[in-house]
Each structure stands twice: as C-alpha cells, then as structure tokens.
N, C-alpha and C positions, 0 to 999 in steps of 0.2 A: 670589351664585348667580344664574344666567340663567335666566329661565324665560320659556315660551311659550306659548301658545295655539293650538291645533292640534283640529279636527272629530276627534271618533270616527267621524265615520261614519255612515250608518242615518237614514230616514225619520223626524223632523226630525232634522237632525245635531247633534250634541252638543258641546259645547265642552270639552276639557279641559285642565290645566295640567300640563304635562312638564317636565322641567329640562333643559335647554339644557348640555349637559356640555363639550361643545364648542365652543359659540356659531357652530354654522352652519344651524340648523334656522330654514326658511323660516317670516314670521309676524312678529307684533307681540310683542313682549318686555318684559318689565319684571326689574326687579333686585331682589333681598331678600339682607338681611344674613343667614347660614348659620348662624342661631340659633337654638337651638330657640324659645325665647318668642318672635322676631318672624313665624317660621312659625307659629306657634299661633298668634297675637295678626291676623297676616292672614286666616289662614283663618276665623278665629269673626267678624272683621269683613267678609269676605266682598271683600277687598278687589280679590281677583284682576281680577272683571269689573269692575271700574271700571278698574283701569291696563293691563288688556289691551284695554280698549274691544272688549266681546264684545256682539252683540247679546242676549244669553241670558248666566242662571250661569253658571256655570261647575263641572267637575266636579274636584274637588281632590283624589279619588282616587289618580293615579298619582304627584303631588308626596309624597301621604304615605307610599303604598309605596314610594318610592325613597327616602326621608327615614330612614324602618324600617332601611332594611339600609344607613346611614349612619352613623359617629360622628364627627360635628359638632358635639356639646357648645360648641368653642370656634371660630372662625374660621380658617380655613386661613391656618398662617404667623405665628398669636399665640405657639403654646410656642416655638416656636422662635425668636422674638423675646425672648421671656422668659428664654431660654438664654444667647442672647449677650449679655443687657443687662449693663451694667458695677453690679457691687456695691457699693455706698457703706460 
C-alpha cells in the first residue's frame, strides 16, 4: 500500500497521510504492507513522520478512515495464491 503526505491546508498547515490508490499523487511516499497489525503497529509508533520526513506529525486520520471501509484482513493476491497452490 502507497501512502503519502499531503498539507490539509490552514494557518500552520497540517500534515496528513492518504493512500496513494493509484500511485500518482504528488509528495514524498512511503510503503506499508496492507495488514491490519502493521497499520496499527505504525500508527502507535508514529512512524509515518519519520518515513515521510514531515517537518511536523503527522495526521493519520484519513489512512484510518479509508482503512474502515476496507477488507484487508489479508494482502491483495494471497487467497488467491492460496487457491492455486498445488495440494500435497
């Protein structure tokens, strides 16, 4: 999953992280595996502004509402790995 760093906007502007669905959104990016534990586990470590190199937090708000109306349980492309694999 692509994610970005993008201003909201407003007197100081605010830093927040959006998912890059398409990988064309201008900005500094960083990657994260589409897990829920390694989203949770960045977010409580606050990792964002470190690998988006944000001068400020960062606001992790709209990664998690779009996370919400997600089911990503597993990685895109594993069932279906799982389907094909050859049975022993």
């Amino acid at each position: 999953m692509h994610l970005v760093a993008q201003t909201a906007g407003g007197p100081p502007p605010r830093w927040q992280v959006v998912v890059d669905e398409r990988g064309g959104l201008p900005g500094r990016g960083a990657w994260l595996h589409p897990r829920a534990e390694c989203v949770e586990r960045a977010i409580a470590r606050k990792a964002f502004g470190r690998a988006l190199r944000t001068p400020e937090p960062v606001d992790t708000t709209p990664l998690q509402e779009w996370w919400a109306m997600q089911d990503l349980e597993t990685p895109p492309g594993v069932a279906s790995q799982e389907k094909n694999r050859k049975r022993v």
